[in-house]
N, C-alpha and C positions, 0 to 999 in steps of 0.2 A: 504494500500500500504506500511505495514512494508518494510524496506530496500530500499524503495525507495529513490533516490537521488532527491534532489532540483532540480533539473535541467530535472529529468523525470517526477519527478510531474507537472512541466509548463508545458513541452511539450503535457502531457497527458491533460492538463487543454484547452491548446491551441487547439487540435485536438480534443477536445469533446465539443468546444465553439465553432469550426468553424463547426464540425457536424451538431448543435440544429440552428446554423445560416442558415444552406442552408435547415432546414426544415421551421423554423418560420420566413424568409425574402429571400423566395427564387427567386424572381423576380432578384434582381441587381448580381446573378449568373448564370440565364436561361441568362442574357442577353450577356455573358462573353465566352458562350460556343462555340469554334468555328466553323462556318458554315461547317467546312469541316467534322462533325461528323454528323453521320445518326442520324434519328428520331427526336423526342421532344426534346429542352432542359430541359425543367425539368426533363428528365427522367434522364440524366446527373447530374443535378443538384443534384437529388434526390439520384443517387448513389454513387455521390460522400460526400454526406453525411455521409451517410452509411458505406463508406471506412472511411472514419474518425472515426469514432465511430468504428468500428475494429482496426482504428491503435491505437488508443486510449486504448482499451482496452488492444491487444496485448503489449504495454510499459506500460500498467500500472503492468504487472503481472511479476514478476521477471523470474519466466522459459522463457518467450516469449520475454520477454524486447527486446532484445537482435534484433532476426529478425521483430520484430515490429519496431525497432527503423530502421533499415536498409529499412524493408518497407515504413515506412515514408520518410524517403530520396527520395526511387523511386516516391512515390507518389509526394513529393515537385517538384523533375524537370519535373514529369509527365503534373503536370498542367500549368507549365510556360507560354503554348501556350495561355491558358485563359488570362494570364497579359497581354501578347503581343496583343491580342486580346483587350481586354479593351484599351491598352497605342496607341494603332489605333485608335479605336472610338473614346478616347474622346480627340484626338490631337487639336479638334474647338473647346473644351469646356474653361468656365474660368480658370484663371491661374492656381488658388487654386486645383482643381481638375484633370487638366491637369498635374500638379506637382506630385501630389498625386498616378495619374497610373503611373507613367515614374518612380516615386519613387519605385513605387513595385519590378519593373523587377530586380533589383540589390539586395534587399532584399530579394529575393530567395534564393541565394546564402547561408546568413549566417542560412536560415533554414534547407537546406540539411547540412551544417554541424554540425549543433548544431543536428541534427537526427543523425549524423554518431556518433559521440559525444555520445549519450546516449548508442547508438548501443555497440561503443567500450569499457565503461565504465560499460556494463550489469554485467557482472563477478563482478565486486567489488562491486554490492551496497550489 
């Protein structure tokens, strides 16, 4: 990843960690997927892996960086409805954990921009 930036190598690290995640621990993501989507969840789960590991790929390559990095944005608010859906389910659960989804929902945020961030910054690495 010559010319890569600090900052697209995590992202690329981030979206190729969370990729190998929804295949080797994919149960606490089928469970996340929201009901209002047809079929299996893991089939969901499964391709949302899979988009990782494309967005990943696509920012890791300097030609591509660019709309990879912009695709991962879309893909960030894409999934939101997944947090929302988890910060439901586990509103009876303990604190620790209950803190934990409520915390996600807002941290979305700073990863669609740290994705546009990479997007806009593709020209200079």
């Amino acid at each position: 990843m010559a010319g890569t930036s600090s900052s697209a190598r995590a992202l690329v690290a981030l979206l190729g960690g969370a990729g190998v995640a929804h295949f080797v621990y994919p149960r606490p993501f089928d469970a996340v997927v929201p009901r209002s989507l047809p079929g299996n969840p893991r089939v969901w789960t499964r391709a949302s892996g899979v988009a990782e590991f494309a967005l990943a790929a696509a920012v890791a390559v300097p030609r591509t960086r660019r709309v990879g990095a912009l695709a991962a944005a879309a893909f960030f608010t894409a999934v939101f409805p997944a947090n929302v859906k988890m910060a439901v389910d586990w509103r009876t659960r303990p604190a620790p954990q209950r803190t934990a989804a409520f915390a996600r929902l807002p941290l979305q945020i700073p990863l669609v921009l740290w994705a546009l961030h990479v997007g806009r910054n593709a020209s200079r690495s």
